[in-house]
C-alpha positions in Angstrom: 7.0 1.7 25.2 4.8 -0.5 23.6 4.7 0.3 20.1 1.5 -0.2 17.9 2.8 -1.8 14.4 0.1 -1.0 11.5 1.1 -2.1 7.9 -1.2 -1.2 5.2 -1.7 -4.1 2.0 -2.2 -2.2 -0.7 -1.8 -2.6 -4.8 0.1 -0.2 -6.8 -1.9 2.8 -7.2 -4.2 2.9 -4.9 -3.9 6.4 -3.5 -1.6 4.4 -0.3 0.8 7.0 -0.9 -1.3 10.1 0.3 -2.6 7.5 2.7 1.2 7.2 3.9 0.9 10.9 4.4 -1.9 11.4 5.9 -0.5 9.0 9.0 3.1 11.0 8.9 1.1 14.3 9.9 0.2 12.6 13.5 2.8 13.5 16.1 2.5 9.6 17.5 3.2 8.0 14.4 6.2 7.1 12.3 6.1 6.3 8.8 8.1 3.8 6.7 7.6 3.6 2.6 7.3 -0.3 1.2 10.6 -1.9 3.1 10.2 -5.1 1.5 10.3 -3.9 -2.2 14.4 -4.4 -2.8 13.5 -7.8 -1.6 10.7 -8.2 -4.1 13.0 -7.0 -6.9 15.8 -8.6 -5.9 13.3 -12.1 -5.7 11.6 -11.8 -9.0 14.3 -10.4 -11.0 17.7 -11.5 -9.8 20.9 -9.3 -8.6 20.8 -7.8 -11.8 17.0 -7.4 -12.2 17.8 -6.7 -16.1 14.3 -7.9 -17.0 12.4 -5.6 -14.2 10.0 -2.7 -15.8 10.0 -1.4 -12.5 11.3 2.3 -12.8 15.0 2.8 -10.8 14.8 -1.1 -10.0 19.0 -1.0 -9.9 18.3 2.2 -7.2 15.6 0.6 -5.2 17.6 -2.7 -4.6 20.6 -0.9 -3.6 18.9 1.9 -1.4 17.6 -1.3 1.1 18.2 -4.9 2.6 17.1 -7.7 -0.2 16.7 -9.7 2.7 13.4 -10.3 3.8 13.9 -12.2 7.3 16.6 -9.0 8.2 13.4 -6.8 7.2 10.9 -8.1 9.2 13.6 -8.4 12.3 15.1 -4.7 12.2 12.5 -2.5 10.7 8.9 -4.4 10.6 9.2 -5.4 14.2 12.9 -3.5 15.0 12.6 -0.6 17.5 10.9 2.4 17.1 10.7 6.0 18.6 6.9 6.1 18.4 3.9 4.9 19.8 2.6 4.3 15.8 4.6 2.5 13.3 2.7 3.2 10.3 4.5 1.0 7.2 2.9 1.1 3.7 3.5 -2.4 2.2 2.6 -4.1 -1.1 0.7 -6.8 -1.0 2.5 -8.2 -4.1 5.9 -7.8 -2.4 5.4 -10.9 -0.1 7.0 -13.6 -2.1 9.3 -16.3 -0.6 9.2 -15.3 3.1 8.2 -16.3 5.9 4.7 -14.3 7.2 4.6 -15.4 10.8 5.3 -11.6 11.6 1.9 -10.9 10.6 0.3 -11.8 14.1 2.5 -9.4 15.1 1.8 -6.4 13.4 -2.2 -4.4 12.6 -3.0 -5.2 9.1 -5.2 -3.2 6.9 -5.6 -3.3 3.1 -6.2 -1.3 1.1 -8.0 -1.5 -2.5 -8.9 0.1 -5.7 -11.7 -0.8 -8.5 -9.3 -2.3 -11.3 -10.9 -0.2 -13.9 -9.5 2.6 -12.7 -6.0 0.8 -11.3 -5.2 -1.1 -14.1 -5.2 2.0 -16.7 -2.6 3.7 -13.9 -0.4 1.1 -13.6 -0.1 -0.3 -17.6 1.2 3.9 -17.8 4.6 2.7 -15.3 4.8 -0.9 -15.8 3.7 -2.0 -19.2 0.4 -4.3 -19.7 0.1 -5.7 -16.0 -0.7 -9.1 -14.4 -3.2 -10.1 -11.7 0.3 -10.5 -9.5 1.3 -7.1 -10.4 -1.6 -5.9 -8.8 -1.4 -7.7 -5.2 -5.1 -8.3 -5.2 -5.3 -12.1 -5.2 -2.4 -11.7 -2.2 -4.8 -9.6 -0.3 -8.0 -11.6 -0.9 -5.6 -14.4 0.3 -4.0 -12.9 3.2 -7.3 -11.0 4.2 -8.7 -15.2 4.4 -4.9 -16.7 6.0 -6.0 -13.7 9.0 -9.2 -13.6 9.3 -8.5 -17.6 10.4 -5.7 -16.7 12.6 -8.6 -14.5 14.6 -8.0 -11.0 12.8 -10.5 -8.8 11.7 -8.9 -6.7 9.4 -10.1 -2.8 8.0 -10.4 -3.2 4.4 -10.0 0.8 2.8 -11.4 1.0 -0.9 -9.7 4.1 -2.9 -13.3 5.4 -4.2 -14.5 5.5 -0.9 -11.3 7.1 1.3 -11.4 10.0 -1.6 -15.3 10.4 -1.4 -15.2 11.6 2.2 -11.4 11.0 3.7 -13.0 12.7 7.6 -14.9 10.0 7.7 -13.4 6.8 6.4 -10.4 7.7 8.7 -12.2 8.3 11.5 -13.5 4.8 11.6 -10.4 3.6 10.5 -8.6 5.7 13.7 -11.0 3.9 15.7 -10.5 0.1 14.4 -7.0 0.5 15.2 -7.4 1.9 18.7 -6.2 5.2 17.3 -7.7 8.8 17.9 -8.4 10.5 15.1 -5.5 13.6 14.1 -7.5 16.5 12.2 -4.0 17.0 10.5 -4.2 13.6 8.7 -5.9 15.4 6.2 -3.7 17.7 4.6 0.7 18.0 4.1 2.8 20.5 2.6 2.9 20.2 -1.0 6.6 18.1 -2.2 7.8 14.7 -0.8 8.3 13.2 2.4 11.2 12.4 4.6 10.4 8.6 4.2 9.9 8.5 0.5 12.1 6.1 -1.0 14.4 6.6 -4.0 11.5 5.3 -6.7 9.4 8.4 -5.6 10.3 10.6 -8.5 8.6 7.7 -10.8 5.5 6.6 -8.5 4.5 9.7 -6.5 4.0 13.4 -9.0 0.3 13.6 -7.9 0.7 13.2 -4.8 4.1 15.4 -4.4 1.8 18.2 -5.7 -1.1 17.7 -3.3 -1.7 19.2 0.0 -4.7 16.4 0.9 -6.8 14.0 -0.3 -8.0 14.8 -3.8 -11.8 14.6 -4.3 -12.7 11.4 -6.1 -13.2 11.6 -9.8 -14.3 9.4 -12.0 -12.1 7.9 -14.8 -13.8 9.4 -18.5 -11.2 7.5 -20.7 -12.0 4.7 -22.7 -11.0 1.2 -21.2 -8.1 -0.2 -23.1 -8.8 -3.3 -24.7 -5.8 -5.1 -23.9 -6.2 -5.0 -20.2 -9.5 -6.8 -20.5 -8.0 -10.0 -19.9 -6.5 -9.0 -16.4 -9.7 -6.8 -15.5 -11.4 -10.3 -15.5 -9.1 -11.6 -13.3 -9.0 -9.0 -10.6 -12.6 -8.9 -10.7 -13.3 -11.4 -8.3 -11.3 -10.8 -6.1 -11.9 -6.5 -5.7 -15.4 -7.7 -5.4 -14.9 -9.8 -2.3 -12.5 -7.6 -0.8 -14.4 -4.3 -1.7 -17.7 -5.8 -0.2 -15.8 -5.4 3.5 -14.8 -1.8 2.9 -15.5 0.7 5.4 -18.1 3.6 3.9 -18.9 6.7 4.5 
């Protein structure tokens, strides 16, 4: 069996989660949550990873492999028991590895305005930087494969929340995929394939049962994210111009 091998490139909050669940409802499909994050701690911060301000870092790194070439060989591109392989990824988490896999696998991205990202993410985190928020590795990547003879679906947050039926239904059908009515809605609590640092990342989304209807943000910007707004700006904007609408 020939198995089709999607992985979405998305930033920290960016609704991939529910996105991630959405795909787990299709019979044909098997999920996988971000396989490469131990590596990306283990990268950044060292064994110990004493300087991370990622939540359960010490967890994360030893629930997985912090070795990025066994990764990509046994569970990127290892076997699988499904025509689908649907993996959520961070874009942020490909650092010092070898991305030759990539023309093996259906790469999507997926994106959120930083306005409404960067207030999320400073609430886990801390004040964030642009590589904290995988959006300069995406505009990158989406560039690197777009070369290679790629064409891949860019997803913006704003827009999969405004009318989810629709955005995945074209998505469905860039990937070669038919479209699952189910993808839209799950039992309310976790997933099978959540990893460990679920409890910190993924409350909204443990106490949905779909796609929640896009909202948006009423709160004042905070002043000392202005810097890194700046910074993501240009590259949301290139990447959000590509997005698939309604």
């Amino acid at each position: 069996m020939q198995t089709k091998r999607i992985c979405l490139w998305s930033g920290p909050r960016n609704v991939s989660t529910a996105l991630m669940y959405a795909f787990a409802q299709r019979n044909d499909t098997r999920v996988i949550d971000e396989p490469l994050y131990a590596h990306y701690l283990h990268t950044k911060y060292g064994a110990t990873a004493a300087e991370s301000t990622h939540p359960a870092t010490a967890e994360v790194i030893a629930s997985m492999s912090t070795d990025a070439a066994s990764v990509v060989r046994e569970v990127i591109l290892g076997p699988c028991d499904k025509p689908v392989l649907f993996m959520k990824q961070m874009a942020h988490h490909l650092i010092e590895m070898n991305l030759d896999f990539l023309q093996q696998t259906i790469n999507v991205f997926l994106i959120r305005d930083p306005k409404e990202m960067l207030p999320s993410l400073a609430k886990i985190i801390g004040v964030p930087t642009l590589a904290d928020t995988g959006l300069k590795v995406q505009h990158d990547l989406l560039i690197a494969l777009r070369a290679a003879g790629q064409s891949p679906p860019v997803l913006d947050a704003r827009l999969l929340l405004s009318d989810p039926h629709s955005v995945l239904c074209q998505l469905c059908d860039r990937l070669g995929l038919r479209f699952d009515v189910s993808m839209l809605s799950w039992e309310v609590g976790g997933n099978a394939a959540d990893g460990v640092w679920a409890p910190y990342w993924y409350g909204n989304v443990h106490r949905s049962t779909g796609f929640a209807p896009y909202r948006p943000k009423s709160e004042p910007f905070p002043a000392e994210l202005e810097d890194v707004l700046a910074a993501c700006s240009e590259h949301y904007d290139v990447l959000h111009s590509d997005a698939i609408s309604p």
